[in-house]
C-alpha positions as CSV (number, residue, x, y, z in Angstrom):
1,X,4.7,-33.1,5.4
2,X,3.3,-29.6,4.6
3,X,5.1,-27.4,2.3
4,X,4.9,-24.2,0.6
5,X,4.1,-25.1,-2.8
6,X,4.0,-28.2,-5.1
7,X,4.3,-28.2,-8.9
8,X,3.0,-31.7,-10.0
9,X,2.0,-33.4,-13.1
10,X,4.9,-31.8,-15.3
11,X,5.2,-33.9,-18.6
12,X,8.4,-33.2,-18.9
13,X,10.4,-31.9,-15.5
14,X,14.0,-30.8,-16.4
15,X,15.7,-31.4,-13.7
16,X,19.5,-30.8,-14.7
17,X,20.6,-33.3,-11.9
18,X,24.6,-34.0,-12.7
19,X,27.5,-33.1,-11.3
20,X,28.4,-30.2,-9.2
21,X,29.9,-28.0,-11.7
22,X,29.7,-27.0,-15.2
23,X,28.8,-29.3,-17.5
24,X,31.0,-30.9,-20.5
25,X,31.2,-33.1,-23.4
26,X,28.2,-35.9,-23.6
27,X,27.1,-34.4,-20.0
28,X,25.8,-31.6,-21.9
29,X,23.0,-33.3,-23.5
30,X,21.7,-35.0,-20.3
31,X,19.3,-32.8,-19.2
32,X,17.7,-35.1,-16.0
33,X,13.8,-35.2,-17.4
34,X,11.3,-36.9,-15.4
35,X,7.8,-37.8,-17.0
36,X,5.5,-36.5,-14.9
37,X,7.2,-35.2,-12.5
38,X,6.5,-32.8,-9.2
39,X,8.1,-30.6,-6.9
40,X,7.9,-29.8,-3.8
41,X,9.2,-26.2,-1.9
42,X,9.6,-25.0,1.2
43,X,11.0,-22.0,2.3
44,X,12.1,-20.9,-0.8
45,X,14.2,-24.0,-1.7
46,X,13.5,-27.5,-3.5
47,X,12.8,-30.4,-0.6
48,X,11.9,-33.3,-3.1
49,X,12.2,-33.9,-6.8
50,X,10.3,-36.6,-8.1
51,X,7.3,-38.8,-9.6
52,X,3.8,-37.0,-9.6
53,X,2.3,-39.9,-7.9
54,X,4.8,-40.5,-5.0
55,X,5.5,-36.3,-3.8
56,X,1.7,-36.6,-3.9
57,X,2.3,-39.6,-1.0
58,X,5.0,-37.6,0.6
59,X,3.7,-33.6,0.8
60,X,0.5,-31.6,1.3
61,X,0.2,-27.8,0.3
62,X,-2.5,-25.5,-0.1
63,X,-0.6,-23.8,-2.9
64,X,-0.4,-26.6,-5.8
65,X,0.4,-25.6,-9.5
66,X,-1.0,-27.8,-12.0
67,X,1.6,-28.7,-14.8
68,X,-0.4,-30.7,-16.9
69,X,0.8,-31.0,-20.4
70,X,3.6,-28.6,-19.8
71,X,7.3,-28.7,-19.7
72,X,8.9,-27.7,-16.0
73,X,12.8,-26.7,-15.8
74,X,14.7,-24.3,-14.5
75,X,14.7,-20.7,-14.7
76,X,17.0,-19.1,-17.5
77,X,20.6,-17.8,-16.0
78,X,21.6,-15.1,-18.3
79,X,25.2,-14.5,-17.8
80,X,26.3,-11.5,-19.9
81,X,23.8,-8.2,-20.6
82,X,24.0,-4.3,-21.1
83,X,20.8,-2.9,-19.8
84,X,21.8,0.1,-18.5
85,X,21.5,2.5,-20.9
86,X,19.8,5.7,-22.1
87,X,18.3,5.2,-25.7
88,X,18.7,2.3,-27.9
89,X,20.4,2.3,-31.7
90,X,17.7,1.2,-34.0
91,X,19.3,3.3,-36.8
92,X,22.6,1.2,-36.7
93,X,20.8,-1.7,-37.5
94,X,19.6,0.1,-41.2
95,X,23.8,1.3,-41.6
96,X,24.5,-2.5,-40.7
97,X,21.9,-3.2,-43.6
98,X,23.0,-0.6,-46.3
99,X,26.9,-2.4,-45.9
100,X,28.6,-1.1,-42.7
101,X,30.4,-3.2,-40.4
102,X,30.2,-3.1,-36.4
103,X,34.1,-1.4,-36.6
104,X,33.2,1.2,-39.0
105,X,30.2,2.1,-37.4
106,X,32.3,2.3,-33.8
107,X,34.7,4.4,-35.5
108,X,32.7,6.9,-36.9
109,X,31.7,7.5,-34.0
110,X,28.5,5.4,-33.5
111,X,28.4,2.2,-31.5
112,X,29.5,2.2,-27.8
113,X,30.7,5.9,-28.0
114,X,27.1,7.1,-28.8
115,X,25.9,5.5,-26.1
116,X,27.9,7.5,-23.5
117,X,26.2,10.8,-23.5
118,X,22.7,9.6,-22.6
119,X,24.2,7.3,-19.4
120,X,26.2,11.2,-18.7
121,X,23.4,13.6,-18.8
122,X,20.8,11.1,-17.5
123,X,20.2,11.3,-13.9
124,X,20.3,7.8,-11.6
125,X,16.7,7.9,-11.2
126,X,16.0,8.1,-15.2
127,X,18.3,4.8,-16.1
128,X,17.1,3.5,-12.9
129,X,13.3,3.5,-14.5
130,X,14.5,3.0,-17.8
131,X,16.4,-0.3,-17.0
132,X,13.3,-1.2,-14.6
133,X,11.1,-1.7,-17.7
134,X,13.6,-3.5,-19.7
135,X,14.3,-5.9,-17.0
136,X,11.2,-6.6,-16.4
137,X,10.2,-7.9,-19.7
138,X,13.3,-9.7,-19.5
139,X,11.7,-11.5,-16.5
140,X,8.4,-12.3,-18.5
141,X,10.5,-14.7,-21.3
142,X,11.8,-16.5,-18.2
143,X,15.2,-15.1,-16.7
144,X,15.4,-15.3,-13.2
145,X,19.0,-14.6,-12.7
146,X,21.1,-11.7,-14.7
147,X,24.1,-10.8,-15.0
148,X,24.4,-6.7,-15.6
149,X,27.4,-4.6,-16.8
150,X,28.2,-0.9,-16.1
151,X,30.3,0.2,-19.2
152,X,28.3,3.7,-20.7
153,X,29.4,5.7,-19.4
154,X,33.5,5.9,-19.2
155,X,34.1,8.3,-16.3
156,X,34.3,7.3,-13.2
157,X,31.4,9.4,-11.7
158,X,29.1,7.8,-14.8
159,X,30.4,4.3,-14.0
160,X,29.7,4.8,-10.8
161,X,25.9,5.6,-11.5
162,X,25.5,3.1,-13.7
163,X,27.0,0.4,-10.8
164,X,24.2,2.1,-8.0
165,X,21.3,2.1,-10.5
166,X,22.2,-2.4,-10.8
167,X,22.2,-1.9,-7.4
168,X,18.8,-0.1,-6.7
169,X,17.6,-2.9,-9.4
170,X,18.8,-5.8,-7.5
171,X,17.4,-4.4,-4.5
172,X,14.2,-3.2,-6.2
173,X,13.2,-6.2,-8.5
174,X,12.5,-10.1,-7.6
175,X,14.8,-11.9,-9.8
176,X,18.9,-11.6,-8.6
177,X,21.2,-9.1,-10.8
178,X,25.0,-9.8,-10.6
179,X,26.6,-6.9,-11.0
180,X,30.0,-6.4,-13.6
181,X,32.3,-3.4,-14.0
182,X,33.2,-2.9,-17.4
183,X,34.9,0.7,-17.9
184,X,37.2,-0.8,-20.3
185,X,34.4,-1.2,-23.0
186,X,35.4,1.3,-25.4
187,X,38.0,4.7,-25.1
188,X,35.6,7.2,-24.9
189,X,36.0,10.2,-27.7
190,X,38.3,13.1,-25.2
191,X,40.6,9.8,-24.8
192,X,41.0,8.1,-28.3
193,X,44.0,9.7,-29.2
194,X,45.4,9.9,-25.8
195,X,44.6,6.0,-24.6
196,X,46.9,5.5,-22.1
197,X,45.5,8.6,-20.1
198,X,42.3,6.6,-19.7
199,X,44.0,3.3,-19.3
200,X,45.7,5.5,-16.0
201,X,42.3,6.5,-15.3
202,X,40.9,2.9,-15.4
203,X,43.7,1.3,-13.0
204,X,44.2,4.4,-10.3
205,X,40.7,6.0,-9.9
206,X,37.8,3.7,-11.2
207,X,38.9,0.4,-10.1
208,X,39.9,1.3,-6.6
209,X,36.8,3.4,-6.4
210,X,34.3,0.8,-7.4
211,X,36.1,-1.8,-4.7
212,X,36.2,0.5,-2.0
213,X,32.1,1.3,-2.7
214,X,31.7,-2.5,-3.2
215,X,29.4,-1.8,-5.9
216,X,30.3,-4.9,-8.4
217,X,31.8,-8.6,-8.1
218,X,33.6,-9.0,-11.8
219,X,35.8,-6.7,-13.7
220,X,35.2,-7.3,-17.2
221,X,36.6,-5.8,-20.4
222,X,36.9,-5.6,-24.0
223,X,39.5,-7.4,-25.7
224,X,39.5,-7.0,-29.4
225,X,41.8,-5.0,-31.9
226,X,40.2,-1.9,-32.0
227,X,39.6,-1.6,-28.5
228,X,41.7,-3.3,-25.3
229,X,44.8,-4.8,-26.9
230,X,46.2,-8.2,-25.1
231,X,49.4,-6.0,-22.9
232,X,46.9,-3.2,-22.0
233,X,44.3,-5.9,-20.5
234,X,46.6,-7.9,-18.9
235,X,47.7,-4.6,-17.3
236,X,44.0,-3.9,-16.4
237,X,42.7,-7.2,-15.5
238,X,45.5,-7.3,-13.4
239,X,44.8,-4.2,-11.3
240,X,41.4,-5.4,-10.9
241,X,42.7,-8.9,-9.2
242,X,44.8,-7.2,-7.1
243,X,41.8,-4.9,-5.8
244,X,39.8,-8.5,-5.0
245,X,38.0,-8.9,-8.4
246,X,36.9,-11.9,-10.5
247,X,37.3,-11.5,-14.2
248,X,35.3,-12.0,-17.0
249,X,36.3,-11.0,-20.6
250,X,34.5,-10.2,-24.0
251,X,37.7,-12.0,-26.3
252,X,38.0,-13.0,-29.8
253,X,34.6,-11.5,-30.9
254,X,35.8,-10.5,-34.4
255,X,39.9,-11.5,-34.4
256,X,41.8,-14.1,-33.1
257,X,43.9,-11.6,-31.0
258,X,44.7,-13.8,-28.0
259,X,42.1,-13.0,-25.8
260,X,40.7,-16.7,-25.0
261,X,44.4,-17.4,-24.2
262,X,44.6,-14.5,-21.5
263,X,41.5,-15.0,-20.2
264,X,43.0,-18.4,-19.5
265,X,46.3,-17.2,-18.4
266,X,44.6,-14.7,-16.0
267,X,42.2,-17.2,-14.3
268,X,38.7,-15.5,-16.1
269,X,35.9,-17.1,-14.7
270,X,34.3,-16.6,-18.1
271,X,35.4,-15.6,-21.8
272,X,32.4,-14.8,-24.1
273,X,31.8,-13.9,-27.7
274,X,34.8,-16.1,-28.8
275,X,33.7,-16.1,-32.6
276,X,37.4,-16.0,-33.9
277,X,38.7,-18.0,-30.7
278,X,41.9,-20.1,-32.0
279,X,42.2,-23.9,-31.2
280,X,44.8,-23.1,-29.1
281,X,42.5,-20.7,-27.2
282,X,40.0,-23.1,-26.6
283,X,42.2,-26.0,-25.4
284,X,43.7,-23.1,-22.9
285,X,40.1,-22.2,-21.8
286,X,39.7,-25.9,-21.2
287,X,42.7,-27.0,-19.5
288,X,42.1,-23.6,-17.0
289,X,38.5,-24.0,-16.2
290,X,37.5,-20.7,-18.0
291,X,33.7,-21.3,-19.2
292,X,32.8,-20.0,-22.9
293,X,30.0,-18.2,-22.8
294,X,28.2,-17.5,-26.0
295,X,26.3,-14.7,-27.6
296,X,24.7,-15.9,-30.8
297,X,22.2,-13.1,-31.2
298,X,24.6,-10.5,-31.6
299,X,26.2,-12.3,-34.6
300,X,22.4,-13.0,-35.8
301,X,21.9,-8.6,-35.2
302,X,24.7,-7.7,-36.8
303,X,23.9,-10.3,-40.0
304,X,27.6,-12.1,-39.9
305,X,28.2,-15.5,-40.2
306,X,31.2,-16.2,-37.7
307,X,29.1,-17.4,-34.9
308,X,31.4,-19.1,-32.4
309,X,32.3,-23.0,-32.9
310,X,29.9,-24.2,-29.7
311,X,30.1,-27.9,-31.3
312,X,33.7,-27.8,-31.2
313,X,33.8,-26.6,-28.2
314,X,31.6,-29.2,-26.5
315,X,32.9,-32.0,-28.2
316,X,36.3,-30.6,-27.0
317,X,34.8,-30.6,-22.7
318,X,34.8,-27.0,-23.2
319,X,31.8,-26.0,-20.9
320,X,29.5,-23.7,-22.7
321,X,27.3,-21.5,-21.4
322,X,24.7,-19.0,-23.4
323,X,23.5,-15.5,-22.9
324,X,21.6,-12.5,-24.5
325,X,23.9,-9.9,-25.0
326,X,20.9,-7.4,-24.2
327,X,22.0,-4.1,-25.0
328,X,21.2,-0.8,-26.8
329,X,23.4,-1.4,-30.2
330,X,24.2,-4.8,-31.3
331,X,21.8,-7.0,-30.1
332,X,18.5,-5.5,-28.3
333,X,17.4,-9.4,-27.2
334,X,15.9,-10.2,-24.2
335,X,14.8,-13.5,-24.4
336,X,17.0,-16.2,-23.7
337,X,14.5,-18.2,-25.2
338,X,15.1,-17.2,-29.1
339,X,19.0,-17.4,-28.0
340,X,18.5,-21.1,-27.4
341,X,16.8,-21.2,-30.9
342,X,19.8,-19.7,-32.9
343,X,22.4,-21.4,-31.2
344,X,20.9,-25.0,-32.3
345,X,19.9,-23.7,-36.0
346,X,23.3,-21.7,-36.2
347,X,25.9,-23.0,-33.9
348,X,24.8,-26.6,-34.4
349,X,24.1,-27.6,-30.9
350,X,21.4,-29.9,-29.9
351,X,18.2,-28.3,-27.6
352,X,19.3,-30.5,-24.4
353,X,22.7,-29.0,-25.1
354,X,21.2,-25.7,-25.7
355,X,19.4,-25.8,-22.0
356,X,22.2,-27.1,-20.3
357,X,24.3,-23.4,-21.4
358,X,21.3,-21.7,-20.5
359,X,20.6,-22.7,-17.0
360,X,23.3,-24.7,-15.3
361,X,26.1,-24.0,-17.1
362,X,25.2,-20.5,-17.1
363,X,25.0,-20.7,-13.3
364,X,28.4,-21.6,-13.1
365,X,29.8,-19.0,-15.2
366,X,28.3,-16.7,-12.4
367,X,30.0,-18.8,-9.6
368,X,26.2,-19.8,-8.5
369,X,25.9,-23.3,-9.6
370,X,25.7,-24.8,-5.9
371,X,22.7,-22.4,-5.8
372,X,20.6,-22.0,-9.1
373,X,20.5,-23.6,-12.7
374,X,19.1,-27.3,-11.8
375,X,16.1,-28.1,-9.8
376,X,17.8,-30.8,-6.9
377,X,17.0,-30.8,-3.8
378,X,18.9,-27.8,-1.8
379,X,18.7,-25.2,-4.4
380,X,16.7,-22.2,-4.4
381,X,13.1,-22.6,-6.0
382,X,14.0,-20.8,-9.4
383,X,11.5,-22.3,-11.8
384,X,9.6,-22.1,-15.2
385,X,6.2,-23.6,-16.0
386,X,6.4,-23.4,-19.9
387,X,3.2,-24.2,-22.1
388,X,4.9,-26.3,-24.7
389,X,4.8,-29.8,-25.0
390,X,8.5,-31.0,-24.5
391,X,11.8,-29.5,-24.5
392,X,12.5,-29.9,-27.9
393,X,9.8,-27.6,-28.5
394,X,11.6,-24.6,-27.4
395,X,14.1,-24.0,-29.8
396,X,11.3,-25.0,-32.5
397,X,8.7,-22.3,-31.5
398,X,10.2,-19.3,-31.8
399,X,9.1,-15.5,-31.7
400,X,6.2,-15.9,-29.1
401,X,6.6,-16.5,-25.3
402,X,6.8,-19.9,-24.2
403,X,6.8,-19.3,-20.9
404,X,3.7,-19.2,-18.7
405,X,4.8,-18.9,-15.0
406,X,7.9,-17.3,-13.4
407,X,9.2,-18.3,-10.3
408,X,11.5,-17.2,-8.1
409,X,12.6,-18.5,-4.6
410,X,9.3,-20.3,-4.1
411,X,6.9,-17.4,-5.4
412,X,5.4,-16.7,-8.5
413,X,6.4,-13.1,-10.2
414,X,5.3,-13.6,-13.7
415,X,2.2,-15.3,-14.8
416,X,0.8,-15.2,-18.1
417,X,-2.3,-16.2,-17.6
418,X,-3.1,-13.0,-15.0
């Protein structure tokens, strides 16, 4: 049988063949590899995963890519980044250094607040570029599907630019950007003594704004102390339910507030950052399907040491998914790659387990498991070709680009060698 393209010859090919749905517990460390294995695609999906030698019987192509000595897996699924922004925050990086904390920076008046005047004076075509470029290089260490929040700009007519810009992008660029409403990030400065003004703001004239333009699938939001307390997001994650949105939640990054809890009493697909997440929040997450999805290189940026408990949580059939955290402040990472490299030498996780939260799990925490994140036969051709001479490698060489070839649906967007 002819086909579009064959990948053969892979020394390792990851195949992340398992159950359909996120995985859990000892699943997590299966990651499916076949020794030399090969691929064939077809109009833009996976026909046949298998032995080198026997695709070879089965399938012809005039496209073939030669794996040799390389590892073949699935793309990276980041599930939770910022990259819609102005300018980026280098200098909080030296106050973080010299003894402030993320808080004290925030309310001085740094953090997401100083964010919010670029995204408001920029036009759409300027954070359109901007965020073109930064995307892009995201695509080069391997990404093929992101995930991409408003949250800059904290009116509803710079909210609203921020959702068309991911829009344009999605439309624009070859990987696929899954676009996240997240007003409630921070209160922006006219509104921090007068929060329930922007709260009625948030519910009446964003929300049902951003549904009726159809311009983002999640609602998202900032539960912490010093931001969204637990009664005003149940209030707003509520509204945005009720308007036809799925939830995801930034909980229990720095206090044990309750946020795992309500993102598991409100039916989150995902809660993330979770390093103060109680036992009781975890177990809740578990027994209501909420996936934990995990930002180690923002606890690495900001030099603290309460990265979230990923072994617990896996040894608990907590699913566990990772992402970047790419953003202008606390963690300017795009590569999914190093994030798979602090979560084994910091959360204690092993590298199969480390994959597994970075492509399939991950895929599920964006409701597109049945699509993306494993390489089975069905799903959509989202691949990686990565010069490196077995999986274990990857969280072991760290700060260059493992990856060699990017592709998506079938073709080929990134290729280091050209």
């Amino acid at each position: 049988m002819k086909v579009d393209l064959i990948i053969k010859n892979a020394k390792q090919l990851i195949t992340m063949q398992g159950p359909s749905r996120a995985r859990v517990g000892k699943e997590a460390d299966d990651i499916g590899i076949i020794e030399n294995g090969a691929l064939a695609i077809d109009d833009k999906r996976i026909i046949a995963v298998g032995n080198s030698e026997q695709i070879a019987i089965d399938y012809q192509s005039k496209n073939m890519i030669d794996a040799a000595d390389k590892v073949v897996m699935p793309g990276f699924v980041d599930p939770h980044t910022h990259p819609i922004f102005y300018s980026t925050r280098e200098n909080e990086l030296e106050m973080r250094i010299k003894g402030k904390s993320y808080v004290e920076i925030s309310q001085s008046g740094g953090g997401i607040r100083s964010s919010i005047s670029g995204v408001r004076e920029s036009s759409e075509n300027e954070l359109f570029e901007l965020s073109k470029k930064r995307i892009e290089r995201i695509i080069s260490n391997g990404t093929t599907t992101l995930e991409a929040k408003s949250g800059y700009g904290l009116s509803t007519q710079s909210e609203i630019k921020m959702l068309k810009v991911i829009e344009r992008l999605n439309h624009n660029l070859p990987i696929t950007i899954v676009p996240t409403f997240l007003g409630a990030h921070e209160f922006p400065a006219e509104y921090k003594d007068d929060r329930e003004t922007y709260i009625k703001i948030l519910t009446d004239e964003m929300l049902p704004e951003v549904a009726e333009k159809n311009l983002a699938e999640y609602c998202d939001i900032f539960t912490e102390e010093h931001v969204y307390n637990i009664e005003q997001s149940r209030r707003i994650l509520t509204k945005a339910k009720q308007l036809g949105f799925k939830i995801r939640m930034h909980a229990d990054e720095i206090k044990p507030i309750g946020g795992a809890e309500l993102a598991a009493d409100m039916g989150a697909v995902s809660a993330d950052h979770l390093g103060a997440a109680s036992d009781k929040g975890i177990s809740a997450m578990k027994e209501s399907g909420v996936i934990a999805t995990l930002l180690p290189g923002t606890i690495f940026s900001l030099g603290m040491q309460s990265y979230a408990r990923a072994r617990y949580m896996i040894d608990n059939n907590l699913a566990v998914a990772l992402a970047t955290d790419f953003n202008p402040g606390s963690c300017n990472c795009d590569s999914m790659q190093f994030i798979i490299t602090l979560a084994c030498l910091n959360m204690n996780i092993t590298p199969a387990e480390a994959i597994t939260a970075a492509t399939i799990n991950s895929a599920y925490s964006l409701e597109l498991g049945e699509e993306i994140g494993s390489l089975e036969n069905g799903k959509k051709a989202d691949i990686l070709v990565m010069d490196m001479p077995s999986y274990q490698y990857l969280p072991y060489h760290f700060g260059s680009n493992n990856v060699e070839k990017v592709i998506k649906n079938g073709n080929v967007i990134w290729d280091n060698k050209m």
